[in-house]
mmCIF file as gemmi writes it, N, C-alpha and C atoms, coordinates in Angstrom:
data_model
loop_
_atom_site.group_PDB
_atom_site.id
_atom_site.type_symbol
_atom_site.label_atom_id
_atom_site.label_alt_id
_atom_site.label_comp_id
_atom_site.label_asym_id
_atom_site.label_entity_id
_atom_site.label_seq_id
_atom_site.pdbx_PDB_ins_code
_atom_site.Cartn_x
_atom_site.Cartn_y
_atom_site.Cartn_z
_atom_site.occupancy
_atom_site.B_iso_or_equiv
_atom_site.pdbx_formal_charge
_atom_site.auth_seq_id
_atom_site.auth_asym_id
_atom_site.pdbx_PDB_model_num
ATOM 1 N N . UNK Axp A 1 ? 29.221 -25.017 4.696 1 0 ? 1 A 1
ATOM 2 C CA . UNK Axp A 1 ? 28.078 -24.511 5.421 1 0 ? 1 A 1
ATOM 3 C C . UNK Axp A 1 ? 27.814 -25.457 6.598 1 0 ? 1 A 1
ATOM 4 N N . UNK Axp A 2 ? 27.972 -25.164 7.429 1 0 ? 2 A 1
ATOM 5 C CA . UNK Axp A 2 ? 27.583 -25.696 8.776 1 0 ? 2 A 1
ATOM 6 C C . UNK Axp A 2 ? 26.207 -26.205 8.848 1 0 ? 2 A 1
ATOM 7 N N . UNK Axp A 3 ? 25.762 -27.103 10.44 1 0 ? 3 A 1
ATOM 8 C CA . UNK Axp A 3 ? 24.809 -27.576 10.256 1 0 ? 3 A 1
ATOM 9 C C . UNK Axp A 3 ? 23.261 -26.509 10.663 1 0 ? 3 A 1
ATOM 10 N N . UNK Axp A 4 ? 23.741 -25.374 11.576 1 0 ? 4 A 1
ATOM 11 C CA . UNK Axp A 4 ? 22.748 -24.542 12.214 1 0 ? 4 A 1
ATOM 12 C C . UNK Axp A 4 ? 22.422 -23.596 10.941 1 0 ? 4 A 1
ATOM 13 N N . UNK Axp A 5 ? 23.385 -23.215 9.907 1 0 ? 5 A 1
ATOM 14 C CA . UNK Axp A 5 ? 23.092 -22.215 8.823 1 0 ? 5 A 1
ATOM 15 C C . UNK Axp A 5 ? 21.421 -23.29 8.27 1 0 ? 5 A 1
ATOM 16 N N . UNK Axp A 6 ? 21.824 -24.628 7.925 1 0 ? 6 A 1
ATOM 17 C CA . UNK Axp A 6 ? 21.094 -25.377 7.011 1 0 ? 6 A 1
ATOM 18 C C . UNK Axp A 6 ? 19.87 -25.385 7.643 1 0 ? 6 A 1
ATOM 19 N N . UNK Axp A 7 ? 20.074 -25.679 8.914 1 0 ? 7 A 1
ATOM 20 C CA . UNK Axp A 7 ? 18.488 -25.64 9.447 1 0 ? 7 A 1
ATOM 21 C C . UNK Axp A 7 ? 17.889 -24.618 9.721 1 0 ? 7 A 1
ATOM 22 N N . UNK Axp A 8 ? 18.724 -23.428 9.579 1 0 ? 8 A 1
ATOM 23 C CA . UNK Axp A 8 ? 17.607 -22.216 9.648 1 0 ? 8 A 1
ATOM 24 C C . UNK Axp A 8 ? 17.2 -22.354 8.381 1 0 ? 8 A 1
ATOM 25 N N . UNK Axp A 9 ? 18.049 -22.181 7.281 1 0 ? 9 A 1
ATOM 26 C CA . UNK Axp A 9 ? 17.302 -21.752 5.961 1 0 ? 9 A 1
ATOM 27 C C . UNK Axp A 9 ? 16.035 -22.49 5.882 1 0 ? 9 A 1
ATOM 28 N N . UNK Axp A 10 ? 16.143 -24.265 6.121 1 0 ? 10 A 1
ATOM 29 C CA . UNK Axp A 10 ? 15.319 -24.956 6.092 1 0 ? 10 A 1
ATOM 30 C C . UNK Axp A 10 ? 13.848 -24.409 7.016 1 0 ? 10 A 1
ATOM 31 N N . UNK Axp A 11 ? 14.098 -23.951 7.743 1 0 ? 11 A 1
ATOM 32 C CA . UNK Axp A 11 ? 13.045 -23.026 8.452 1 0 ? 11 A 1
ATOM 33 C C . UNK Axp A 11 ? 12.254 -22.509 8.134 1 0 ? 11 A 1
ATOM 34 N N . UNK Axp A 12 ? 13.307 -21.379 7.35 1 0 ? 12 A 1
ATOM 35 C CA . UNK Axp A 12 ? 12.45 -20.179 6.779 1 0 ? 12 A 1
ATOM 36 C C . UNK Axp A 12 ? 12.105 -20.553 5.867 1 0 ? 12 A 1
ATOM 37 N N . UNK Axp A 13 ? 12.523 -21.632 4.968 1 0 ? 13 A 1
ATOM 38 C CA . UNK Axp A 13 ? 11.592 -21.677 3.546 1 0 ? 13 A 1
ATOM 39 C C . UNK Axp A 13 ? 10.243 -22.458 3.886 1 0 ? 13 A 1
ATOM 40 N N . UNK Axp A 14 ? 10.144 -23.219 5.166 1 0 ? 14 A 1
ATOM 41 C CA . UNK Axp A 14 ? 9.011 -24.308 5.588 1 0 ? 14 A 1
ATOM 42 C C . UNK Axp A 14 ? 8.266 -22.813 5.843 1 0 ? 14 A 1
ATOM 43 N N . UNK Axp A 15 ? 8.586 -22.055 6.889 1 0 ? 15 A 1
ATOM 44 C CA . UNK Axp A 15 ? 7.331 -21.05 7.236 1 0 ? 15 A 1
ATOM 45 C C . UNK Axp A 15 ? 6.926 -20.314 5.888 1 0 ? 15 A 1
ATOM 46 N N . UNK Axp A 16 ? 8.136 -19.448 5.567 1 0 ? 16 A 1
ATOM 47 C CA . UNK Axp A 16 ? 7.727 -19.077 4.145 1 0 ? 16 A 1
ATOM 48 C C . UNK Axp A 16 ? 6.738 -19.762 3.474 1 0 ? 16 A 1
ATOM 49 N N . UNK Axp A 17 ? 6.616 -21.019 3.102 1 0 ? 17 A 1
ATOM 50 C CA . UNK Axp A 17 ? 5.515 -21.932 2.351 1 0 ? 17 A 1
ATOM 51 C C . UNK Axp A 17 ? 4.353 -21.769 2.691 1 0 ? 17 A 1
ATOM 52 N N . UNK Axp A 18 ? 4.726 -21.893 3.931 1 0 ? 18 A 1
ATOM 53 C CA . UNK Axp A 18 ? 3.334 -22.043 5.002 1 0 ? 18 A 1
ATOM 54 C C . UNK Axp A 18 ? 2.08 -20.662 4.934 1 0 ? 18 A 1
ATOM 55 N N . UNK Axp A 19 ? 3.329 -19.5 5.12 1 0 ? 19 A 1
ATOM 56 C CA . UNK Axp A 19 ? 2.936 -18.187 4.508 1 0 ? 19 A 1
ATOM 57 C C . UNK Axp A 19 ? 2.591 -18.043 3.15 1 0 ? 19 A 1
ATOM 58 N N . UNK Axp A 20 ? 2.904 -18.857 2.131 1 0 ? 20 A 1
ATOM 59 C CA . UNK Axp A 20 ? 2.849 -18.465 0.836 1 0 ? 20 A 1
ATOM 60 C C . UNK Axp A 20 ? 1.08 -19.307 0.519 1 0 ? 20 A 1
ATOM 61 N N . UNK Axp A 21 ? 0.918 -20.18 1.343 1 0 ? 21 A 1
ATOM 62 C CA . UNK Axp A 21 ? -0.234 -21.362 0.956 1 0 ? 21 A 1
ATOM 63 C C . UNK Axp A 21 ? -1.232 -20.235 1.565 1 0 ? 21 A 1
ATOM 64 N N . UNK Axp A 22 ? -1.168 -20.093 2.839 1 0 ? 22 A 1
ATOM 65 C CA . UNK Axp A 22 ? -1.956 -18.416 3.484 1 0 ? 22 A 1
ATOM 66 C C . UNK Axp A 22 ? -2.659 -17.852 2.633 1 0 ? 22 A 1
ATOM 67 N N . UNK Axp A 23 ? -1.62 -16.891 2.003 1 0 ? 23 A 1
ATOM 68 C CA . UNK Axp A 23 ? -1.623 -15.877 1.127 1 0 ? 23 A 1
ATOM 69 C C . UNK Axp A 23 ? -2.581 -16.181 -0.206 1 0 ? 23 A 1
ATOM 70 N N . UNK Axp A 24 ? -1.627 -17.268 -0.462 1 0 ? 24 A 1
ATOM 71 C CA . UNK Axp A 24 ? -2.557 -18.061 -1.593 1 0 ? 24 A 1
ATOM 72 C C . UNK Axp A 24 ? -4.031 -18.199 -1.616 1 0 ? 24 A 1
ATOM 73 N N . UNK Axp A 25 ? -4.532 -18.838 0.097 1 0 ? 25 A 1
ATOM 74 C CA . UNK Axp A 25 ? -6.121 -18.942 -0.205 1 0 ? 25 A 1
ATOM 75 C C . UNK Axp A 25 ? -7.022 -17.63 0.057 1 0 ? 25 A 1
ATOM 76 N N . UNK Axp A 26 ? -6.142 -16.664 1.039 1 0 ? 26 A 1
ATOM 77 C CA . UNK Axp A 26 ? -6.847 -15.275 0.846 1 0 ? 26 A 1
ATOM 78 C C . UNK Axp A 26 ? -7.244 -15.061 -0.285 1 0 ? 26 A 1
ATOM 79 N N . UNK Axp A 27 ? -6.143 -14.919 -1.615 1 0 ? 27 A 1
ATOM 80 C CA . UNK Axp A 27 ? -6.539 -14.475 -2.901 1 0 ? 27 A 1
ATOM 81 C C . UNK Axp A 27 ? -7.612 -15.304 -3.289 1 0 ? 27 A 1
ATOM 82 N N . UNK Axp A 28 ? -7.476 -16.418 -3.335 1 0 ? 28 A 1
ATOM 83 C CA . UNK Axp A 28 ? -8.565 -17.516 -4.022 1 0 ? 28 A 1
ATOM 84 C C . UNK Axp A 28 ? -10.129 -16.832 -3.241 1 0 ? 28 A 1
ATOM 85 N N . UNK Axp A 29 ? -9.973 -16.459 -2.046 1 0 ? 29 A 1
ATOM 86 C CA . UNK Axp A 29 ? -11.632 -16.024 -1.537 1 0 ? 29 A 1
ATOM 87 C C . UNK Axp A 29 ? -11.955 -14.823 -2.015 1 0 ? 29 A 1
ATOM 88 N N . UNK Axp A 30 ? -10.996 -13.756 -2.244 1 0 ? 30 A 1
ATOM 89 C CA . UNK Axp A 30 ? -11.505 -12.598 -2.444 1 0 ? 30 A 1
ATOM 90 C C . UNK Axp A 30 ? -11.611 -12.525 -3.544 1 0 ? 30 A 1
ATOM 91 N N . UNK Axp A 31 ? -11.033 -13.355 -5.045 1 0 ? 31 A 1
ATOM 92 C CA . UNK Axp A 31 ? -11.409 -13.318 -6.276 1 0 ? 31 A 1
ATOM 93 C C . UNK Axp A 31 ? -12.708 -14.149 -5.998 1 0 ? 31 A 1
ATOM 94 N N . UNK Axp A 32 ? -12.937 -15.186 -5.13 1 0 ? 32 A 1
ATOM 95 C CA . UNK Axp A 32 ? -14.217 -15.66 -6.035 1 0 ? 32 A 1
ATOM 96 C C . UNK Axp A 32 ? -15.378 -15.124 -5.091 1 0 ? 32 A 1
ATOM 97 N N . UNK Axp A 33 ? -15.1 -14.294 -4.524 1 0 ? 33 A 1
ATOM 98 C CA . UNK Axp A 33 ? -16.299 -13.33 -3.283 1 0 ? 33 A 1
ATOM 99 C C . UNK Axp A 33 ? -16.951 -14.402 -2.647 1 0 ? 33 A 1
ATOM 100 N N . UNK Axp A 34 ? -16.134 -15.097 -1.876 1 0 ? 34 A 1
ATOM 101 C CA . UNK Axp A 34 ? -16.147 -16.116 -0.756 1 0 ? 34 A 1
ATOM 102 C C . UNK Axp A 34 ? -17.132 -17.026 -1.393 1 0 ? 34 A 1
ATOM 103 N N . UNK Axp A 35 ? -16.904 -17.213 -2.676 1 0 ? 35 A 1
ATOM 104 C CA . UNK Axp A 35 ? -18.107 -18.682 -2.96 1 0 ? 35 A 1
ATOM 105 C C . UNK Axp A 35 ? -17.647 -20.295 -2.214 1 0 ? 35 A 1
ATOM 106 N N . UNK Axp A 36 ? -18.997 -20.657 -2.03 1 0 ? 36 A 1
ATOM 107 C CA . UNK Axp A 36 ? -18.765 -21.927 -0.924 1 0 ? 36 A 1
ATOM 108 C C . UNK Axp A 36 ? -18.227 -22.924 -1.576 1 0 ? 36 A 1
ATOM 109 N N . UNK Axp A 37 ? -18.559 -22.825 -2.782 1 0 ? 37 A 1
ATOM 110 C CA . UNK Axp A 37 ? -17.473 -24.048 -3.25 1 0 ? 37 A 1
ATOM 111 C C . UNK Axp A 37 ? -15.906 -23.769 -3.146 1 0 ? 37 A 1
ATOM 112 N N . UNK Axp A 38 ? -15.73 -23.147 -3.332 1 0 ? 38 A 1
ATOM 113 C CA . UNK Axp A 38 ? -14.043 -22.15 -3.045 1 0 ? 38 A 1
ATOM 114 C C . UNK Axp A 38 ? -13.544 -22.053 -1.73 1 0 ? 38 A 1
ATOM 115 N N . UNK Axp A 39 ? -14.361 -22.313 -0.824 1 0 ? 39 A 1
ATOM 116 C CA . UNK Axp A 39 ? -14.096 -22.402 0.693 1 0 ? 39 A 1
ATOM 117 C C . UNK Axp A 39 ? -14.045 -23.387 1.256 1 0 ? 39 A 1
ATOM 118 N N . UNK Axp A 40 ? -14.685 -24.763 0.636 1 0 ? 40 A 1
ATOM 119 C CA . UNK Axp A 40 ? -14.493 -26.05 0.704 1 0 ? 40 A 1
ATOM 120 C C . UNK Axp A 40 ? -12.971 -26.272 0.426 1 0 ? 40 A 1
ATOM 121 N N . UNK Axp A 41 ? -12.373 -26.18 -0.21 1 0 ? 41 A 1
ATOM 122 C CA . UNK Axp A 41 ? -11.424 -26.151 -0.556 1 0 ? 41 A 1
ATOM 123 C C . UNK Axp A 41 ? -10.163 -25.61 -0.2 1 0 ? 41 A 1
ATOM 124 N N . UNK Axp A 42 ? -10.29 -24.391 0.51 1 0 ? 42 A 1
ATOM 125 C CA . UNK Axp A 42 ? -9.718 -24.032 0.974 1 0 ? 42 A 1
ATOM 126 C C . UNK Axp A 42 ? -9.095 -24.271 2.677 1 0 ? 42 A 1
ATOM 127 N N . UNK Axp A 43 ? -10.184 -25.242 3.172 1 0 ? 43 A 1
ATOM 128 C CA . UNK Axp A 43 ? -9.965 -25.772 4.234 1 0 ? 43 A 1
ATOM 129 C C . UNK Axp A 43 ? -8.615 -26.172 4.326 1 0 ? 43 A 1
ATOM 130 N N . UNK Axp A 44 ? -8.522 -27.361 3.22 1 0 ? 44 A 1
ATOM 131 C CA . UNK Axp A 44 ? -7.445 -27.861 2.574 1 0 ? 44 A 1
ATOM 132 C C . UNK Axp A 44 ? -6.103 -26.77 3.068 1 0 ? 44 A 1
ATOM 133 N N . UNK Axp A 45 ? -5.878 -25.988 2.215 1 0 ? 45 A 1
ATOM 134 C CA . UNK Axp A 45 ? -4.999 -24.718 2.234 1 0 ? 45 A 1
ATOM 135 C C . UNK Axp A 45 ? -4.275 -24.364 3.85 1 0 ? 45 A 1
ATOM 136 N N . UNK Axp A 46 ? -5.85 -23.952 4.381 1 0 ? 46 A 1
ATOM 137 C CA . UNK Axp A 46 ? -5.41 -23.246 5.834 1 0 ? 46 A 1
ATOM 138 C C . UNK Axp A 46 ? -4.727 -24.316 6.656 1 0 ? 46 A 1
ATOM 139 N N . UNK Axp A 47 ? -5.262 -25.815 6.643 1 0 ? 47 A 1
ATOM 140 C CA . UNK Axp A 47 ? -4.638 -26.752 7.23 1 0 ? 47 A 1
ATOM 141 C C . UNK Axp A 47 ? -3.212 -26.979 6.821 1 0 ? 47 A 1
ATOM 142 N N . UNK Axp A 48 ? -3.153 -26.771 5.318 1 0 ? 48 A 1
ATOM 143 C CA . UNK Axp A 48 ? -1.318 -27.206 5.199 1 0 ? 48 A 1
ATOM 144 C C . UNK Axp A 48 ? -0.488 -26.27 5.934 1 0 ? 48 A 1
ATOM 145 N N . UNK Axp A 49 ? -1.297 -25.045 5.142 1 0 ? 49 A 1
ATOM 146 C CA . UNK Axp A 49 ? -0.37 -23.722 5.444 1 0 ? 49 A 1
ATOM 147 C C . UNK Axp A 49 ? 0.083 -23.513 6.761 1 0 ? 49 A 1
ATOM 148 N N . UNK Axp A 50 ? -0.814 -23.829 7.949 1 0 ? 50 A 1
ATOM 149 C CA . UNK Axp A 50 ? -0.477 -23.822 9.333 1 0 ? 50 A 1
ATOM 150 C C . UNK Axp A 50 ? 0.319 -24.396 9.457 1 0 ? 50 A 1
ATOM 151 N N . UNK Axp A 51 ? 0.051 -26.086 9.349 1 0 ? 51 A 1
ATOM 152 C CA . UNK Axp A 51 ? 1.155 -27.219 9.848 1 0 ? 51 A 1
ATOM 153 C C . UNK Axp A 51 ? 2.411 -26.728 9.468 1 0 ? 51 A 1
ATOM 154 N N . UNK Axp A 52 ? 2.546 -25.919 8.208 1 0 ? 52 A 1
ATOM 155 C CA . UNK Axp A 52 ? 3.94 -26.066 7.538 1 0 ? 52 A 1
ATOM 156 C C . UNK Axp A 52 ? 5.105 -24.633 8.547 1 0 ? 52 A 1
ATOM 157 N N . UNK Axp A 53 ? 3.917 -23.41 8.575 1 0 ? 53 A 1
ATOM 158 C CA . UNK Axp A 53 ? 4.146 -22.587 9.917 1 0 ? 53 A 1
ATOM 159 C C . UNK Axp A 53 ? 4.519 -23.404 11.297 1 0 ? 53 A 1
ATOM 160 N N . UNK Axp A 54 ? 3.828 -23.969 11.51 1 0 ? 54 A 1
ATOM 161 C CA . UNK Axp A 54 ? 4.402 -24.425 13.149 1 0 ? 54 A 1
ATOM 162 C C . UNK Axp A 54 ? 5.413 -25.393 12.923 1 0 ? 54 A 1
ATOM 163 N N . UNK Axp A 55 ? 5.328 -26.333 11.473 1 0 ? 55 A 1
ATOM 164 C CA . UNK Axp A 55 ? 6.911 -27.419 11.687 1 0 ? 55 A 1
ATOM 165 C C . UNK Axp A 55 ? 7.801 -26.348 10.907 1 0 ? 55 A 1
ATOM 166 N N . UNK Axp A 56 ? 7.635 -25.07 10.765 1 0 ? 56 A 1
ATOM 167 C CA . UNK Axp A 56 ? 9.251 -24.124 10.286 1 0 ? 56 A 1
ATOM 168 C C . UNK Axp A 56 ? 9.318 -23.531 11.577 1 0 ? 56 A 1
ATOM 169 N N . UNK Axp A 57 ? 8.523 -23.463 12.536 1 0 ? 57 A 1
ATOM 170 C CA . UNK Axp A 57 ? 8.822 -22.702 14.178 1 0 ? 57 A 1
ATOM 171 C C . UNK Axp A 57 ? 9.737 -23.538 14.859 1 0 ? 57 A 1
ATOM 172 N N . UNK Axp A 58 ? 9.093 -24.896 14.766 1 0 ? 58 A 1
ATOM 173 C CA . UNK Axp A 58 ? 9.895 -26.059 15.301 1 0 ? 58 A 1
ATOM 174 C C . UNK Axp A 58 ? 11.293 -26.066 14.923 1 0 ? 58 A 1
ATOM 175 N N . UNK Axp A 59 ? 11.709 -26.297 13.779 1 0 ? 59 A 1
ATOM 176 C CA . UNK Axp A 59 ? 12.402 -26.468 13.006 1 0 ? 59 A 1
ATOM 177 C C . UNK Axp A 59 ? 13.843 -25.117 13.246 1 0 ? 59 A 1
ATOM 178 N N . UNK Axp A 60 ? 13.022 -24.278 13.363 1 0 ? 60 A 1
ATOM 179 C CA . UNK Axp A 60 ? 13.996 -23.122 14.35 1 0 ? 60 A 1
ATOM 180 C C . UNK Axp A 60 ? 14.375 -22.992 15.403 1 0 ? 60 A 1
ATOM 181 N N . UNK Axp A 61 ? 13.182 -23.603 16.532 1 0 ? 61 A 1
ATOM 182 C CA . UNK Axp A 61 ? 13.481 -23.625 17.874 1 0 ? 61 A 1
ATOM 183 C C . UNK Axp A 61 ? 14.257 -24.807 18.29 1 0 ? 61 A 1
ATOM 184 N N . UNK Axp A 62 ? 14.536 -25.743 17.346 1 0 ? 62 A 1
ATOM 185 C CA . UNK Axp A 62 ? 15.515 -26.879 17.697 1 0 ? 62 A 1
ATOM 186 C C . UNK Axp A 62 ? 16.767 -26.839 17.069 1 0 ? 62 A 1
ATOM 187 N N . UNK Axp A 63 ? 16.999 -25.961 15.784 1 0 ? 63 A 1
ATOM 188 C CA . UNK Axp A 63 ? 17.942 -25.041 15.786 1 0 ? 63 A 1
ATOM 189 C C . UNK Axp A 63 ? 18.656 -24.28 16.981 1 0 ? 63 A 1
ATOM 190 N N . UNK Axp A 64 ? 17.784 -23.222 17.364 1 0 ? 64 A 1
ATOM 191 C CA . UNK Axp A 64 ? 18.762 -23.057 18.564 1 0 ? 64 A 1
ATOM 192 C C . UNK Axp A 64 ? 19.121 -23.699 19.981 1 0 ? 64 A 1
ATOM 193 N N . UNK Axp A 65 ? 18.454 -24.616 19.816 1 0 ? 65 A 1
ATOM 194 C CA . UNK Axp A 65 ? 18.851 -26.186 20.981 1 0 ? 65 A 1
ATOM 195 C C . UNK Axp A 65 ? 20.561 -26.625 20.277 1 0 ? 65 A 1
ATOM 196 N N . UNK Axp A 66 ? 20.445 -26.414 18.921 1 0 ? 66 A 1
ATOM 197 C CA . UNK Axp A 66 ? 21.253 -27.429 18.702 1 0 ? 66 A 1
ATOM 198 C C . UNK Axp A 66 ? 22.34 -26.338 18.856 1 0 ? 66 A 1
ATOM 199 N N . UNK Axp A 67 ? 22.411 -24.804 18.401 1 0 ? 67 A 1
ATOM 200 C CA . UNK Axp A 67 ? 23.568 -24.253 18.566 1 0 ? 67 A 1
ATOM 201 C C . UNK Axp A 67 ? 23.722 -24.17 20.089 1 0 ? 67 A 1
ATOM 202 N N . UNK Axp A 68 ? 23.245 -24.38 20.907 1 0 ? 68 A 1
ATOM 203 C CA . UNK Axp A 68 ? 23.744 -24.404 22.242 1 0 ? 68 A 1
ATOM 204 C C . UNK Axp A 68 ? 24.339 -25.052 22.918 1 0 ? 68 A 1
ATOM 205 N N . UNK Axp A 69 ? 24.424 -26.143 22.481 1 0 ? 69 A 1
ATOM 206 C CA . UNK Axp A 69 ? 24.875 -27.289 23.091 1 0 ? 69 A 1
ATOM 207 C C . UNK Axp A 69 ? 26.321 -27.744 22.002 1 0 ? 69 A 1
């Protein structure tokens, strides 16, 4: 397996995560009908979940830097 296969996969499973942490705190608000203690918490969530979205964007877009060259 080459090195551009590895860093996509690596990509998609970082955004995937990122998407999955998302997903994750939606459910957590709508089971607990947005209680504030549950939203404290979830701050937490939206912050990973993003970072982990934009370093699997990265993580792709320097992917195709690298197959270009």
């Amino acid at each position: 397996m080459d090195l551009g296969t590895r860093y996509r996969i690596v990509g998609i499973e970082v955004v995937g995560l990122g998407v999955f942490l998302l997903l994750i705190l939606m459910l957590q608000l709508l089971e607990s009908n947005w209680n504030h203690s549950v939203e404290a918490f979830d701050y937490v969530y939206a912050i990973i979940g993003i970072t982990l979205i934009l370093v699997g964007l990265e993580i792709l877009s320097l992917n195709k830097l690298l197959l270009a060259q």
